[in-house]
C-alpha positions as CSV (number, residue, x, y, z in Angstrom):
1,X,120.8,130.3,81.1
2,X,121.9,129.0,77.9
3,X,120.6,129.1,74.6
4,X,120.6,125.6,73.3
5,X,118.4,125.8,69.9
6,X,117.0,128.7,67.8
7,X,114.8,128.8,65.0
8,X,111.6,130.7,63.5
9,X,108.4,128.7,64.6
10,X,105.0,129.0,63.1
11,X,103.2,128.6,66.3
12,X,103.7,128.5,70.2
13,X,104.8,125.1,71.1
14,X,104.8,124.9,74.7
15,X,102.2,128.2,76.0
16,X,101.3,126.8,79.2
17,X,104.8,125.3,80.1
18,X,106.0,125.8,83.3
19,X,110.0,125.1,84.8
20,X,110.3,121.7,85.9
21,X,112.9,119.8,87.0
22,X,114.2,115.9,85.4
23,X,113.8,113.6,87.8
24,X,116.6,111.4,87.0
25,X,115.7,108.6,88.9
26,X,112.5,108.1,86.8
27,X,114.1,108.2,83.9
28,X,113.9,105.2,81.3
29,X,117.8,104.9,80.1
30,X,116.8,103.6,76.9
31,X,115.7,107.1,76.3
32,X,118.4,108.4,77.1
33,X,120.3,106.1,75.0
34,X,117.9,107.0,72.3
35,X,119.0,110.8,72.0
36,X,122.6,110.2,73.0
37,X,125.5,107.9,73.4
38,X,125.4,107.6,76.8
39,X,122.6,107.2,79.3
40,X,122.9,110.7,81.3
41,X,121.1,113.7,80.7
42,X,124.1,116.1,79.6
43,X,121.8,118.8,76.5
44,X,125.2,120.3,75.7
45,X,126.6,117.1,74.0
46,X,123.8,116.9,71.6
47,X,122.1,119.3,68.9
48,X,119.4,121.5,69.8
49,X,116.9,119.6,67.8
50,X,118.1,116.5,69.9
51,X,117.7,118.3,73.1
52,X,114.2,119.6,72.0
53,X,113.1,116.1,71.4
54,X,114.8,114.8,74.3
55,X,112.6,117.2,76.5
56,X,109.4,116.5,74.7
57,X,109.4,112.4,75.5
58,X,110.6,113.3,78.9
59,X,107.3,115.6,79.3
60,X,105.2,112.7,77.2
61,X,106.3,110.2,79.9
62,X,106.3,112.4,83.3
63,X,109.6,112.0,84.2
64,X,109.5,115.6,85.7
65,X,108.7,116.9,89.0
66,X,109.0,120.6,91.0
67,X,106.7,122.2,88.3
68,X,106.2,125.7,89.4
């Protein structure tokens, strides 16, 4: 595991989150390309913050699968 962004939060974001798993080959490019330079999913060449939002629009648009 890796800790990719920390910060105090007022309230819990994600309380009935599971793991889940990217399915890459649902995944728009352009949003991709919105949150990084290139389109592939690589959270450890971006800020936390960009990761964070990164995961939340793939959630928003159900590009994952496996959730357990």
């Amino acid at each position: 595991m890796v800790l990719l962004h920390y910060e105090e939060i007022s309230e819990r974001r994600f309380g009935g989150w599971t793991m889940g798993q990217v399915d890459t080959s649902r995944v728009n490019t352009n949003i991709l390309l919105k949150y990084s330079e290139r389109a592939e999913l690589d959270p450890y060449n971006v800020s936390g913050k960009v990761s964070l939002a990164l995961l939340e629009e793939l959630m928003a648009t159900a590009s994952t699968i496996g959730r357990a």
